[in-house]
C-alpha positions as CSV (number, residue, x, y, z in Angstrom):
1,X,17.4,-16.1,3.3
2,X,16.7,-14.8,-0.1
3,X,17.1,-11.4,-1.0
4,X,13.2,-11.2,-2.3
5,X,11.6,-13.0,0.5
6,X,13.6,-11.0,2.9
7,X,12.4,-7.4,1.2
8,X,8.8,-8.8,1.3
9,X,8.7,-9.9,4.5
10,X,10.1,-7.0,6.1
11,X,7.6,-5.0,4.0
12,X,9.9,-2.6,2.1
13,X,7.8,-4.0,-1.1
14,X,4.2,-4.8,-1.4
15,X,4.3,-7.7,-3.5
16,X,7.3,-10.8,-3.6
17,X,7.3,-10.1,-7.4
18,X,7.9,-6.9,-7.3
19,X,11.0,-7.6,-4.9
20,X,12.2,-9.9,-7.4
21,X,12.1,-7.2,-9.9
22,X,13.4,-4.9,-7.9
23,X,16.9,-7.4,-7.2
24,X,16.9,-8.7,-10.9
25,X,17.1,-4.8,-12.2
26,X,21.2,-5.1,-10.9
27,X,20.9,-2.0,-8.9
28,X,21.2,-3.2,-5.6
29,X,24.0,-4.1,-3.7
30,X,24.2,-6.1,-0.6
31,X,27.9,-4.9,1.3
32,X,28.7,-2.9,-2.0
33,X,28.5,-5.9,-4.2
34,X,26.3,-5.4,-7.3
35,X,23.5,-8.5,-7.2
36,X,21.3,-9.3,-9.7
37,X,19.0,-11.9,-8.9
38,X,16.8,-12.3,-6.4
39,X,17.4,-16.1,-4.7
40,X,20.9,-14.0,-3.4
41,X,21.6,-14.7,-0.3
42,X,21.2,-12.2,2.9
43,X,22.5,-12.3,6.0
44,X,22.2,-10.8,9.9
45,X,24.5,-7.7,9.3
46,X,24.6,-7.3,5.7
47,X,23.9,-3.9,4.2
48,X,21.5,-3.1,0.9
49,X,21.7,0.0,-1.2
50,X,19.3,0.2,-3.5
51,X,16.5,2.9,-5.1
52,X,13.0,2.5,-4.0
53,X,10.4,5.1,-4.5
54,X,12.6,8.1,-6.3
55,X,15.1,7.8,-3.3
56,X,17.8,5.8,-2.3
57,X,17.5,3.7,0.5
58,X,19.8,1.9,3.1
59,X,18.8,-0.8,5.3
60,X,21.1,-2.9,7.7
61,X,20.0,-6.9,8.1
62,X,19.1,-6.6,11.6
63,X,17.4,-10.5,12.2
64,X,16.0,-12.6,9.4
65,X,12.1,-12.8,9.6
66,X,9.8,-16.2,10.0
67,X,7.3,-14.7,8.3
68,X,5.2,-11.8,6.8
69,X,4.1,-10.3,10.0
70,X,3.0,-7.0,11.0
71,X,4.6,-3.7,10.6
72,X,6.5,-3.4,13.8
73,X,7.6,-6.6,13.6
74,X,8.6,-6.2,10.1
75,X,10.1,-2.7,11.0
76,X,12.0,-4.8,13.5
77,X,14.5,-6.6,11.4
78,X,16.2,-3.7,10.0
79,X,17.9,-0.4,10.6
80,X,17.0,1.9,8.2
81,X,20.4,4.0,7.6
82,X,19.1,5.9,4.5
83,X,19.9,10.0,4.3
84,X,16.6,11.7,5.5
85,X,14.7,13.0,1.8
86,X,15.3,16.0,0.7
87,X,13.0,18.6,-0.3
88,X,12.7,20.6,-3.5
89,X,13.1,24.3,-3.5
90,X,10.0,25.9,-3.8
91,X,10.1,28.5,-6.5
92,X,9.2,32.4,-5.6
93,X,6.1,33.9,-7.7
């Protein structure tokens, strides 16, 4: 499956242009490999790295989707492995 179909589907991007844009920026990796485009090729048990949202997130290839479904069926297909966020230090006045 393609690397942008498979980040829309699964819903970790709202539009299928945006996860192009997101794969073309060559900051992701799938298994450590830097990719760059987004017809790359993704597999059950490969892992991404990549930035989304002012954090980095991890997500192992848990089964390749059919479709755009709904979230839990979406949520479904991968393992989320990303370090929980962090939160800023709230200053003292």
């Amino acid at each position: 499956m393609r690397l942008d179909k498979f980040l829309w589907f699964v819903r970790l991007t709202k539009t299928r242009a945006l996860a192009q844009d997101l794969a073309e920026q060559g900051r992701m990796r799938i298994d450590g490999r830097v990719v760059d485009r987004a017809h790359a090729a993704i597999r059950v048990g490969n892992v991404l790295t990549f930035a989304l949202h002012g954090r980095v997130r991890i997500v192992r290839v848990e089964a390749l989707p059919a479709r755009r479904g709904p979230a839990p069926e979406a949520a479904a297909c991968y393992t989320d492995l990303s370090p929980p966020p962090v939160d800023e230090p709230r200053s003292a006045t």
